[in-house]
N, C-alpha and C positions, 0 to 999 in steps of 0.2 A: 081440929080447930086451930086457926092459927094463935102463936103468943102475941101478948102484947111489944115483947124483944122484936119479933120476926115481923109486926106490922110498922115498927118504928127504922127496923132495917131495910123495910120496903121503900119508906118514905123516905128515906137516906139516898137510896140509892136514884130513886126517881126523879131527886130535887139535882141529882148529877147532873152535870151537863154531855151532851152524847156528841162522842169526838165521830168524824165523818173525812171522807179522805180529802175535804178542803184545808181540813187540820193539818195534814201533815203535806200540804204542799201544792194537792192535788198530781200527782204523778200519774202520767198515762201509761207506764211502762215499769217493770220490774225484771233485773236483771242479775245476775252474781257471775263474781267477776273473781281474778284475782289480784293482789299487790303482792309487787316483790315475789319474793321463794317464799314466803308459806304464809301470807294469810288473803284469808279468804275473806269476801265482801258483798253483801246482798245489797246494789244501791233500788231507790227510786228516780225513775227518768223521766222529764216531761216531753210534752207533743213535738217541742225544739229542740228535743234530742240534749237537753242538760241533764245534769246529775243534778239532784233536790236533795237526798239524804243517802247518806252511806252505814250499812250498818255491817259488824261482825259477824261470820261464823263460824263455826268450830272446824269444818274441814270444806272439802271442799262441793260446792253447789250445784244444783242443774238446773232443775225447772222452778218455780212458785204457786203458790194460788193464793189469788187475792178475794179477800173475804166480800160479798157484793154490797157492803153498808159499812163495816166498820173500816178501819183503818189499820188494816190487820194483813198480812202476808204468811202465809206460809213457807219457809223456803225447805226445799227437800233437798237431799245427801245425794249427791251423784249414785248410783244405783252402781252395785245393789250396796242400799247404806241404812243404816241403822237409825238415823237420827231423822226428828223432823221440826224446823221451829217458830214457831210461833210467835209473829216479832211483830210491837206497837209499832207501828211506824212512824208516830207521833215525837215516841220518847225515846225511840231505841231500844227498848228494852225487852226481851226476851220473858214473855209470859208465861209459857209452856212450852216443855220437853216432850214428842211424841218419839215413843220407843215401839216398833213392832213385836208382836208374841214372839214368846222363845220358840225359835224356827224360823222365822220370818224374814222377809227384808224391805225394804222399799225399792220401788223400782223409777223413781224421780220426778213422778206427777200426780197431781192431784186436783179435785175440784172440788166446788162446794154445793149444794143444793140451791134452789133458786132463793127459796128466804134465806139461805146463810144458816139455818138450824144444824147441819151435817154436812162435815168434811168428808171425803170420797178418796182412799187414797191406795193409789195401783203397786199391789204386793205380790212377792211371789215364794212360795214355800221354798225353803233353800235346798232342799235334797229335792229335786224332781224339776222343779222351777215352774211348777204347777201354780196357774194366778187366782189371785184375790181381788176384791176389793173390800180395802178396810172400811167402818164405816164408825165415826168419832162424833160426839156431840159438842157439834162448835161452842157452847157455852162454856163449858169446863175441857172440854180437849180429852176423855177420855174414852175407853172404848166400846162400843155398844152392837159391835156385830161384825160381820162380813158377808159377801158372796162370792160365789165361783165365779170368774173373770170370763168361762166357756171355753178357753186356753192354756196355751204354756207362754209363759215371760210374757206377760202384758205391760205396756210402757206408758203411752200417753193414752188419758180418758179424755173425756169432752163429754157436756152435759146439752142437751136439745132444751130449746128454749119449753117444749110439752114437759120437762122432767126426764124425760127416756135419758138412760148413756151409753153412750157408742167405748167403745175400747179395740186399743190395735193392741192383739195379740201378737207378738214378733216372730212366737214360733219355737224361740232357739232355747233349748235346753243347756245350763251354764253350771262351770264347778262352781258351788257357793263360798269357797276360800279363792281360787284364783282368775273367775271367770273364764278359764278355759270351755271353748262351745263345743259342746257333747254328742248333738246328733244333726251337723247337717245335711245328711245325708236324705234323712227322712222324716226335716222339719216342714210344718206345716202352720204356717201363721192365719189367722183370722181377723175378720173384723165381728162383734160379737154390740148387739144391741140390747143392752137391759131393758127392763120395764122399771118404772121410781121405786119398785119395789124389790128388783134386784129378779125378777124372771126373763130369764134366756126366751127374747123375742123372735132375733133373728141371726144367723150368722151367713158372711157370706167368705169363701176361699179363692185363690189364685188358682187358677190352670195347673194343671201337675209339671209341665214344664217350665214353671213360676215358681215353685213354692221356697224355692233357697231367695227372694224375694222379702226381706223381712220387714211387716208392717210397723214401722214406728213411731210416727207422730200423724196429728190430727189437726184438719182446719175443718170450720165450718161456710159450707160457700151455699147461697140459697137452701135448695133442698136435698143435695149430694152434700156428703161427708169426702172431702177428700184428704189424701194420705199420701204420705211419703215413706221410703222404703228404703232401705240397706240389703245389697246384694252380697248372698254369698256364696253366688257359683262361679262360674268361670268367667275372670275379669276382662277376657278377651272379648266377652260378647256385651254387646251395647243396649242392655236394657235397662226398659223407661221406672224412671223411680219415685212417677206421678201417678197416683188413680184417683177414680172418683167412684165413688157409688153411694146409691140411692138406694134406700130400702127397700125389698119388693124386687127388684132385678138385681144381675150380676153386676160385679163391679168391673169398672175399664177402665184398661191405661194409658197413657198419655205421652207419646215418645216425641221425643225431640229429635231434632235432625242427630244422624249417627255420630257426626263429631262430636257433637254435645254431651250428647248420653255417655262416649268416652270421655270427653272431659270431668263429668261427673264421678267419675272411674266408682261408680259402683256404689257413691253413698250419699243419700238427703240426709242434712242432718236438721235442720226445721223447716216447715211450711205455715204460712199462713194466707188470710184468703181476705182480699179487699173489695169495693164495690165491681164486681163486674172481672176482679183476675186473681190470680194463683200465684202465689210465688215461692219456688223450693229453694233450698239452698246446699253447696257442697264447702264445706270447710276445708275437705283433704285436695277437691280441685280449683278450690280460690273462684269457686260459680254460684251467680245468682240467676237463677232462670225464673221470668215471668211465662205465664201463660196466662190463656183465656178462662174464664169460668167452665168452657165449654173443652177445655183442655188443652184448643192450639196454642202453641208457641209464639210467642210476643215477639220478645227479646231475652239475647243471653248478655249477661255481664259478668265482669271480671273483677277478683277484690283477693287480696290473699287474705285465705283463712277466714273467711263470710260462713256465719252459720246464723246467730240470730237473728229472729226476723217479725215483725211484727206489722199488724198493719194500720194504717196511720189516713191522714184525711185529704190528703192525695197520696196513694200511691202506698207504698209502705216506709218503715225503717228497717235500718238492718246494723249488726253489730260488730266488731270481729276482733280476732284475736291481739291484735297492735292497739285496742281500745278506741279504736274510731265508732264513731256513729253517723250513718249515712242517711241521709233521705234519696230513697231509690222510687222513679220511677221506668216506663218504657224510654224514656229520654236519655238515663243515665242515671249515676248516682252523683250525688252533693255530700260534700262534707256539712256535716250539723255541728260536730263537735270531738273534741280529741282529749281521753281520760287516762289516766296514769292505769286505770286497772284494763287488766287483758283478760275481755270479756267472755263467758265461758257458751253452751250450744245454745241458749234460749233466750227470746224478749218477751216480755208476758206481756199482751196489753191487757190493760186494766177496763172494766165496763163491760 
């Protein structure tokens, strides 16, 4: 039965007023960035590509996940990292500390359940590099479970608007002190489809003459899941480091013309997916390549150091390492806006 304390605490908290992310600005984007030689910074960005709030952290950042109601981010440790934090974006302030089990790491994404009740965040046991998925109770931030990822080194999850999660397994076995990669020889990365309850629905693999291929981030484009990939075979050969796949069949790649795919020299470092196109990006080749939903090639553009990317209400944004923020579409990219911090591989958009 409840107390009388506990019913007057109820009422305390109900008469609160409930912050929502108009509160803190309304930010269509989340990013972390750095300043200077050593510190680190999670901003919020609006649809104009400005900075709205800048917030501290501890080291340095990759991805986020933005809570679907509160005003709440999650920003995770460049992988494989320790830390994970949980920041008002209201007030700045740092609510909670997520630490991984002793063994653990993070591997620098995360998502949230459709109510927002559980955070979902991609782990990997340190000796083996064997994946998880954490599973946290967004109220209090602590820990309430896991599952097998279906893989090894799982990086970016993505949640299906049914509840299902998709996750890119990468594949690559990694030293847990120095990231050293252990078996590419005879990695084999996957795409791996939960059920909301965490049951291995479906998995699908690359071609054997693929599999140095490594799956690492995720957009959602109608009803293909598509992915981007880090090659780690032989840098001579120009493969495509776009697929898509649809559950139920195998998955296909998407090659751009052969200069392209050399300019790419072998690494997406984010994708995201807008009405109707695709868009990868290469931070080590200064390339942004559009495509079609259906996977042909658009256009290629040029930007040094373009890795974030998100997408936006024509066309996408994209981020890069000199701190510009661009609005790109098949036409070209625009400057939106020019930030002291040098923005690191991810644009989150928010919604």
């Amino acid at each position: 039965m409840a107390t009388r304390r506990a019913f007057l605490a109820g009422l305390a908290c109900a008469s609160l007023p409930r912050l929502s992310w108009a509160d803190a600005g309304s930010p269509a984007y989340l990013a972390a960035g750095k300043l200077g030689q050593d510190r680190f910074v999670l901003h919020g960005i609006s649809a104009a590509g400005q900075s709205l709030f800048q917030i501290d952290l501890p080291a340095r950042g990759h991805a986020a996940a933005a809570h679907p109601d509160r005003p709440e981010a999650v920003a995770f440790a460049r992988r494989p990292g320790t830390f994970a934090l949980v920041v008002n974006c209201v007030t700045g302030l740092v609510s909670h500390r997520l630490t991984p089990p002793e063994g653990r790491q993070f591997n620098g994404h995360g998502a949230f359940s459709a109510d927002g009740s559980v955070l979902m965040t991609s782990e990997v046991i340190a000796e083996g590099s064997e994946g998880r998925v954490g599973l946290w109770d967004a109220a209090t931030y602590t820990r309430i479970g896991e599952w097998a990822s279906g893989g090894i080194g799982p990086h970016d999850i993505k949640r299906l608007t049914d509840g299902r999660l998709v996750i890119a397994n990468g594949g690559i076995q990694t030293d847990p002190g120095d990231r050293t990669k252990l078996n590419i020889d005879t990695m084999r990365p996957n795409l791996t489809l939960l059920s909301p309850k965490g049951e291995i629905l479906e998995q699908a693999e690359l071609e054997a003459n693929l599999r140095q291929n490594s799956i690492r981030h995720l957009a959602l484009s109608g009803d293909d899941i598509a992915f981007a990939m880090q090659w780690e075979g032989d840098k001579a050969e120009p493969v495509p480091q776009l697929g898509l796949w649809r559950p139920g069949s195998a998955p296909r790649l998407c090659p751009p013309a052969d200069a392209d795919a050399f300019a790419m020299q072998g690494y997406a470092g984010s994708i995201a997916a807008a009405a109707g196109q695709i868009a990868i990006t290469s931070p080590v080749g200064g390339v942004l390549i559009v495509f079609s939903d259906q996977g042909v090639p658009l256009v290629t553009l040029r930007r040094a150091d373009v890795c974030g990317v998100a997408r936006a209400e024509s066309g996408f944004l994209a981020t890069d390492g000199q701190g510009a923020v661009w609005s790109c579409t098949t036409a070209g990219l625009s400057p939106l806006s020019q930030q002291a911090t040098a923005w690191d591989n991810h644009l989150i958009a928010l919604g």
